[in-house]
C-alpha angles and dihedrals in degrees: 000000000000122000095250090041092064112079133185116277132240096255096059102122131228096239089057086047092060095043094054089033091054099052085041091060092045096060091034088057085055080056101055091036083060093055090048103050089041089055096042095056090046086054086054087250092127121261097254089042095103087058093045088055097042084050088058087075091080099001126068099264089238096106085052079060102043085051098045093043094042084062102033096047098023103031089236111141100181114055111142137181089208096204092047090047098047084046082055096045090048092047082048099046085046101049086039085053084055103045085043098050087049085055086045087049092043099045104026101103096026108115101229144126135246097267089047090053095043085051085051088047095060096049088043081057090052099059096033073062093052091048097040098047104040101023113018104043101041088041092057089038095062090038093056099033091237094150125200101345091066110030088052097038092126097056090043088056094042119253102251088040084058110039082043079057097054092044087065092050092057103045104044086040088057090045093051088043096050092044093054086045091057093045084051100044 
């Protein structure tokens, strides 16, 4: 039987789902880190920029600045306030742990091979993006008091950069997920 051929069986449980789901989404939101700051430094926004605005959420966005303006007026790309960006790259893999375990719930006990999930997972991107861009960020931005970088993330980003982002989320998240899924079946 071919590997994309072996699906997860019925009795997969949801809380299975959301474990696997949950470290998926973890490595899933490093792949999607990795497209942002890729894209970021090749729009002359500094490579570490995305971790410095996710960082905003909690830290003053002055490190997000430092880190735009060093590559725009320098032409240094990787300028990096090490403590704001880890603090970036924890708030991402977290919310990536979250999104992921809601695909494990949602898929755990679905009969369906690797390229349907990733299909799933693409559509599941899509609306990670939605909710992210128009309900999450603003939400926890007037919660928290954040303010524009994170209410208009998605703008500052630039809307394609960002639902591109989430696309790989989902995708990579689905494909992680399905192949847990196979091991365990």
């Amino acid at each position: 039987m071919s590997t994309t051929a072996v699906r997860a069986t019925p009795r997969t449980s949801l809380a299975t789902g959301a474990v696997h789901g949950a470290g998926a989404g973890v490595v899933a939101s490093v792949a999607m880190g990795m497209y942002a700051m890729v894209a970021s430094y090749l729009k002359d926004d500094g490579f570490f920029t995305p971790l410095h605005h996710i960082a905003s959420l909690f830290a003053a966005p002055s490190s997000m600045v430092e880190s735009m303006t060093a590559h725009q007026m320098e032409g240094d790309g990787f300028v990096v306030t090490a403590g704001v960006a880890l603090l970036g790259a924890v708030i991402h893999m977290m919310t990536g742990a979250m999104y992921g375990a809601l695909l494990g719930l949602a898929v755990a006990r679905l009969n369906l091979g690797t390229g349907a999930l990733a299909g799933i997972g693409l559509v599941y991107g899509a609306l990670v993006f939605v909710m992210s861009a128009f309900v999450g960020l603003p939400l926890a931005a007037a919660i928290l008091d954040a303010g524009d970088p994170i209410a208009d993330m998605a703008s500052l980003a630039g809307w394609w950069t960002f639902l591109a982002e989430h696309l790989v989320f989902g995708v990579v998240a689905a494909v992680l997920i399905s192949g847990a899924l196979r091991k365990r079946a």
